[in-house]
Every structure is written in C-alpha cells, then in structure tokens.
C-alpha positions as CSV (number, residue, x, y, z in Angstrom):
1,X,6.1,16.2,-5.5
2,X,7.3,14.0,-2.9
3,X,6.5,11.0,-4.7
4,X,7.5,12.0,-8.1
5,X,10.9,12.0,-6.0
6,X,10.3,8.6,-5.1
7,X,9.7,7.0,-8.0
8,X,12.3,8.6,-9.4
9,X,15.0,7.1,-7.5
10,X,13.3,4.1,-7.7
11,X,13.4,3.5,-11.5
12,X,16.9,4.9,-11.3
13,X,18.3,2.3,-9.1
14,X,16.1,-0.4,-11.1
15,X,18.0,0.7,-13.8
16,X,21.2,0.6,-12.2
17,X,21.1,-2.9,-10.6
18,X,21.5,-4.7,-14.4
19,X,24.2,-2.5,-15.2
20,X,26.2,-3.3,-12.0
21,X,25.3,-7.4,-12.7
22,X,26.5,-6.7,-16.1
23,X,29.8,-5.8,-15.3
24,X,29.9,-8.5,-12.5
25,X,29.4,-11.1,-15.3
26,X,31.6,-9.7,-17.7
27,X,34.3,-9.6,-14.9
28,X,33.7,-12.9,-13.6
29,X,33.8,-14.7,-17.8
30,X,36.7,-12.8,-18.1
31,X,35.5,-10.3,-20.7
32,X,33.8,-12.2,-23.0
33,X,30.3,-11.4,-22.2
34,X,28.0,-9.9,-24.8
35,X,25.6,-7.0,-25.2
36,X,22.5,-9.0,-25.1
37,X,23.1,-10.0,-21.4
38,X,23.1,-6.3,-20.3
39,X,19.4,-6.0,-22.3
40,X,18.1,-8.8,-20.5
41,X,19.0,-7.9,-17.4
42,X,17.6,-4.1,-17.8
43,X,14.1,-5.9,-19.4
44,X,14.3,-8.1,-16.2
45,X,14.6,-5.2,-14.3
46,X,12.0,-3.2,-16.2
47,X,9.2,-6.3,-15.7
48,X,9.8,-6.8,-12.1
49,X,10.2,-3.3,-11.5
50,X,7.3,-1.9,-13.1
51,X,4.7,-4.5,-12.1
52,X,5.7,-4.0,-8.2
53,X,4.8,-0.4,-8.9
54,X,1.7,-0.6,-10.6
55,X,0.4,-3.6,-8.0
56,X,1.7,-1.1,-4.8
57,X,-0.6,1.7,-6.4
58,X,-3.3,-0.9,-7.1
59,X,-2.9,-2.1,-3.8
60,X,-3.2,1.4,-1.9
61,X,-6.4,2.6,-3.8
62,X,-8.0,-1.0,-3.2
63,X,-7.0,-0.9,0.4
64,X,-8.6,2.7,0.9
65,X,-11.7,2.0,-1.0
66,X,-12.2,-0.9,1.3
67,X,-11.3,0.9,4.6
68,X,-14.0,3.3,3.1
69,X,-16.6,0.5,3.3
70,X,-15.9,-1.1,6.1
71,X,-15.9,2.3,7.9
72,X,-19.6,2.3,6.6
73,X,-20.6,-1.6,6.3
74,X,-18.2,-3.8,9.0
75,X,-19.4,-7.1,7.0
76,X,-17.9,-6.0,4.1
77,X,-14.3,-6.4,5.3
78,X,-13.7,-10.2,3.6
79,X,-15.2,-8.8,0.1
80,X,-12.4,-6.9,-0.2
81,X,-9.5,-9.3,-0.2
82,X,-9.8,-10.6,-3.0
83,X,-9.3,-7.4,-4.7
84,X,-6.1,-6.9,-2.9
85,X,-5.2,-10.3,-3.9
86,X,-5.8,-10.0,-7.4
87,X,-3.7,-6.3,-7.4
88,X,-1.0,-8.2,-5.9
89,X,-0.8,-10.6,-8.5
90,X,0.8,-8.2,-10.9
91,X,4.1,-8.3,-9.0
92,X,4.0,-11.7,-9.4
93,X,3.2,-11.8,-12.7
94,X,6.0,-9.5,-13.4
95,X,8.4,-11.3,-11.5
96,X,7.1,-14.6,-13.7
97,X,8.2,-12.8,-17.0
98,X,11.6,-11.6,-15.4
99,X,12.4,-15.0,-14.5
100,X,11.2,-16.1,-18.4
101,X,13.3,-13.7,-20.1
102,X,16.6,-14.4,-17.9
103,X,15.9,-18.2,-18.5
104,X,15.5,-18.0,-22.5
C-alpha cells in the first residue's frame, strides 16, 4: 500500500512540473505560447519519468537477486554488475528521448 502511495505522488508531481514550465513560458513570451509546448513538456516528463521508474524496480530486483548469490557464491559479486548496468540504462535512455522530443 505504501508504495502505491509513492508512486502515486510521484507521477503526480511528474505531471505537474510541465504544467508549471508551461505557464512559465507562456508568461515569459508574453502569452503567445501554444498548446503543443505544454504536450511536449508532459511527453518529456512522461519518458523521463517512467524510465527512472521502471530502471529503480529493475535495479532493486537485480540488486537482490545478486545479494542472494553472493550470500551463497562470494565470487559471483562482479557477474552481477553488469546487470545493474544494463537496468540503469533505461533512465538513460528515457532521459535520451526527453531530450529528443524537447529538441524537435
């Protein structure tokens, strides 16, 4: 339950960080801004907020499988690494495509 609560509140304030740029850009152009920029700042937010979610649960079931092992096989502590790695990449993959759709 606890962490249905957290991730709650975290796609909420994901969700609320474009609208608040969106009204700092419209403020500072005077007004003039358009409906697409509020879109690509919620996708933005959607990509970068997503990935970091899915590579932290990645992350924390890698990280316990390999405590797991290494509790069992000591030697086995640098095969797992690359696993966390790999999980990790997803944020920055996400962050890659936020960057991409603010930029085009």
């Amino acid at each position: 339950m606890k962490r249905k609560i957290v991730l709650f509140i975290l796609v909420l304030f994901a969700l609320s960080v474009p609208l608040f740029a969106q009204e700092a850009a419209e403020a500072a152009t005077g007004g003039a801004g358009s409906n697409t920029a509020m879109w690509r700042y919620i996708a933005a937010a959607l990509a970068v907020g997503i990935s970091c979610i899915a590579g932290g649960i990645a992350v924390g079931q890698i990280g316990a499988a390999a405590m797991g092992a290494m509790s069992e096989n000591p030697e086995l502590s640098g095969k797992a690494l690359p696993y966390a790695g790999l999980a990790e990449g997803i944020c920055l993959w996400g962050f890659l495509v936020a960057l991409l759709i603010m930029i085009l």
